[in-house]
N, C-alpha and C positions, 0 to 999 in steps of 0.2 A: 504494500500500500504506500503510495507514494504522500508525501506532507497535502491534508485535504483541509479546507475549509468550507467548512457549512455556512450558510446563510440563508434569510427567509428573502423569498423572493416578490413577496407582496406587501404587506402591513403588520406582519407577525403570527405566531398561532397558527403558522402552518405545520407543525409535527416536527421542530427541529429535533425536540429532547429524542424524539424516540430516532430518529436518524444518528444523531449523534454515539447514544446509545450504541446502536449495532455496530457502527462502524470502530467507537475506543477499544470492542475486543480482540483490534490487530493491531492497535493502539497505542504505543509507549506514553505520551505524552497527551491533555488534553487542555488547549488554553481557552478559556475566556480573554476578550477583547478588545472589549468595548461595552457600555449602557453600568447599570446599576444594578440595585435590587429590585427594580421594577419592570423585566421579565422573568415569567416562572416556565419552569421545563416539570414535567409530573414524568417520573419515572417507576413501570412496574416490572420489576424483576423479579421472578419465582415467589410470585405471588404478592410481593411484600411494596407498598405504593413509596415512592422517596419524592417529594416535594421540594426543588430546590428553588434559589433566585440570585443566588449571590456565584455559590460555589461551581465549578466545572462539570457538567454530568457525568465527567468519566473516574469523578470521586469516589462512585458506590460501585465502582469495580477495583478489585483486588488488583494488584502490582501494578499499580498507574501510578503518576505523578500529575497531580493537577494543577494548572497556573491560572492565579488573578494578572492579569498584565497591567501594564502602566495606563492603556489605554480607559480602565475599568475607572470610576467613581467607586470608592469602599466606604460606606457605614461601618463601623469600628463595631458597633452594638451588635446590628443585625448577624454581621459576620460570628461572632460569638455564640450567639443565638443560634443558627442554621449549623453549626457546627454541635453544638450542646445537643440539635432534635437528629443529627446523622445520629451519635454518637448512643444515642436512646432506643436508637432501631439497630445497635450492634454492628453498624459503619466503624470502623478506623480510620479518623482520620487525625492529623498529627503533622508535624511539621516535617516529616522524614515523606508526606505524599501531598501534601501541600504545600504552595510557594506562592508567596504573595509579592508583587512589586514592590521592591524599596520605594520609586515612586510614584506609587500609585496616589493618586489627593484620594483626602479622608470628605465625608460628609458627616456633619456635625451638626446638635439641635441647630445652630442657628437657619440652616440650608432649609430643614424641616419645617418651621416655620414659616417664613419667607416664604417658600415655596408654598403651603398652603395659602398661607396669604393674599399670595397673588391670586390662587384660584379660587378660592370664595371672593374674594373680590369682584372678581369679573364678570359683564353680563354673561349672559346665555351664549350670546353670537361671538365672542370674542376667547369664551374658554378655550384653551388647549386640552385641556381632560387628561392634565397629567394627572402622577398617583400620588402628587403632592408627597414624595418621598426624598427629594432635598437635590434629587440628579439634577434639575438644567441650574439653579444654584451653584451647587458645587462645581458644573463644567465652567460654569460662569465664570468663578474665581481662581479656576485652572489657566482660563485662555489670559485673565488679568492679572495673573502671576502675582498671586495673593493667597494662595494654598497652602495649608498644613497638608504634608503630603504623610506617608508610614514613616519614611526615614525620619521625619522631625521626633516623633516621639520616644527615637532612640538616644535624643539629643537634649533633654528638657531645660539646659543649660542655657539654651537660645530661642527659647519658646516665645519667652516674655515679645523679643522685637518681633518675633513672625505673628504671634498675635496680635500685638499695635498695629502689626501694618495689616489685618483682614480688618480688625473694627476701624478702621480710619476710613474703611469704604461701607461697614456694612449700620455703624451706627448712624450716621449722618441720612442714610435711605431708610433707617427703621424711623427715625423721628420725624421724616418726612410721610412715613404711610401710618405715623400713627402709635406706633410701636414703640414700647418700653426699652431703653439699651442692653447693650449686653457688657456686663463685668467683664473685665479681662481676666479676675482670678477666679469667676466661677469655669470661663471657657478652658482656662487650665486644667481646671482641677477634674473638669470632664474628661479632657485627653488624658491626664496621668492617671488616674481610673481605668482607664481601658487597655494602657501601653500594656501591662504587662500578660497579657493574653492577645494581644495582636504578634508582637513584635518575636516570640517564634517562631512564627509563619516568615518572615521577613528574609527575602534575598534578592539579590543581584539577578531577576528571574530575566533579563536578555542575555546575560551570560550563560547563565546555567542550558537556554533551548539553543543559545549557539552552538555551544558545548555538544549536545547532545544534537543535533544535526548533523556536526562534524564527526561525529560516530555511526553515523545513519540510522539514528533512532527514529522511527516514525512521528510524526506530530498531526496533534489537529485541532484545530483551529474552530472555535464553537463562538457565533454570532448571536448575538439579540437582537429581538425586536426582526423586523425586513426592511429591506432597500426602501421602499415607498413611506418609508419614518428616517430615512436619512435627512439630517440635517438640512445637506447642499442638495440632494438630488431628488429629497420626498417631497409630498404635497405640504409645502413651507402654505403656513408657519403651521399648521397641525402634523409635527412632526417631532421627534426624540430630540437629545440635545449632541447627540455623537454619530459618527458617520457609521452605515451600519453596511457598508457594505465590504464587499472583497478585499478590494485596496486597504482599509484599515487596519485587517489580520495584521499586514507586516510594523505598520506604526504606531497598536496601540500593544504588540508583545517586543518589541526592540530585534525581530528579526531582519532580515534581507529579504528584499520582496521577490527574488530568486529562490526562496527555501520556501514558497510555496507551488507547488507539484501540479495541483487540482482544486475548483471550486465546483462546488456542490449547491447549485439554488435549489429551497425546497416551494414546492403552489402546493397552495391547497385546493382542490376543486369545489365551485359554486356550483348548489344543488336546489331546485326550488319544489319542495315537496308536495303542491298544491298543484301542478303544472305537470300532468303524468303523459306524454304523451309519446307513441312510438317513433312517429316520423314528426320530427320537427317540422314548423312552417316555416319554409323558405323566406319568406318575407319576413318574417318575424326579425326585428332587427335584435342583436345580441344585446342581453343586459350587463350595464356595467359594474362592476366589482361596488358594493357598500363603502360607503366613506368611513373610516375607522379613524378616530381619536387618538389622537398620538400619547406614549407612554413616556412618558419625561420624567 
């Protein structure tokens, strides 16, 4: 099996999880890279259902290695959490099959908020329909080079100035929408709370799939969300905050866009169950795909 990436080829919810699925069991490697905790893949294997959103789907299979890439938004919480409900269903997971981007940016209550914020806010005709889980926020303050990323929390030494420098953007826009500030030593004291069960997880994870390409380790490459919630290329502005398509495998895991082999788009097929008929009317002009609300 040559290095493959999956992607959904429409608006999401086309059956990545279970494609991905089949294919990590020739698998050494399986990365996430790109979106958040706001796509889920339902995985059933020998009977037993794994629900994920954060993690790699090739996590609930034995001798794999799974990667969060750089390209990924990580909630520091959530991650803990999806890890605590593998680990309840007799998953192993651990930092010896886990590997988390050094920098990957963190999503933080502040993101969470905000981000709902905005969308209770908004009429009807203007929502985006995110899952108000703190993603297009946090990419926000990725592209503004304003992110506590995993590495920082290795570092709490230098905390203080990287936290001055997110609230010097994000109090000034909370007292304009309303919003109460945010303390710099409670935002601390959030992140040092969480380091020490993150920061296990933590590595050099473009080294580590270089490394293992140059060994001819197989890799793949597992997309959220689909192409038609890509930032630049989907139905803007009801679309995701990251590029969800092909091209971003290599930018959002620190590979070379040469160490990927194969792209795999998945469709789901449109079925209208009320409309049974054997020969279609020719005339009948084709319906077009449901508008779907982008997952931010």
């Amino acid at each position: 099996m040559a290095n493959v990436v999956v992607v959904g080829a429409q608006w999401g919810d086309e059956g990545k999880g279970k494609v991905v699925d089949w294919l990590s069991i020739e698998a050494d490697v399986v990365v996430r890279f790109q979106g958040g905790h706001n796509a889920g893949h339902t995985l059933v294997i020998d009977g037993k259902v794994y629900k994920l959103s954060l993690l790699p789907s090739g996590i609930v299979r034995e001798g794999k290695i799974s990667v969060i890439g750089n390209g990924v938004v990580v909630d520091p919480h959530h991650l803990v959490k999806e890890i605590g409900q593998l680990r309840s269903q007799g998953v192993d997971v651990g930092p010896q099959n886990l590997k988390l981007a050094e920098n990957a940016p963190l999503i933080l209550s502040i993101h969470r908020e905000l981000d709902a914020h905005r969308e209770q806010a908004s009429t009807s005709g203007t929502k985006i329909g995110t899952t108000m889980r703190g993603i297009g926020p946090a990419y926000e303050d990725k592209v503004g080079r304003r992110s506590i990323r995993v590495m920082d929390l290795a570092e709490p030494d230098t905390l203080n100035d990287k936290i001055g420098r997110l609230l010097a953007h994000h109090n000034p826009l909370r007292r304009g929408l309303g919003l109460p500030e945010i303390q710099a030593e409670a935002l601390r004291e959030e992140l040092l709370a969480v380091a020490p069960q993150v920061l296990p997880y933590m590595a050099a994870t473009w080294e580590l799939l270089d490394g293992m390409r140059r060994q001819g380790k197989r890799i793949l490459f597992e997309g959220a969300q689909g192409a038609l919630l890509d930032v630049d290329h989907g139905t803007y502005p009801f679309v995701t905050s990251s590029n969800t398509t092909a091209a971003n495998a290599a930018t959002g895991s620190g590979v070379g866009p040469r160490a990927i082999g194969y792209v795999l788009g998945i469709a789901k097929g449109l079925h209208h169950p009320r409309r049974r008929r054997s020969v279609p009317d020719r005339a009948e002009r084709r319906d077009r795909p449901p508008h779907r609300r982008a997952r931010s």
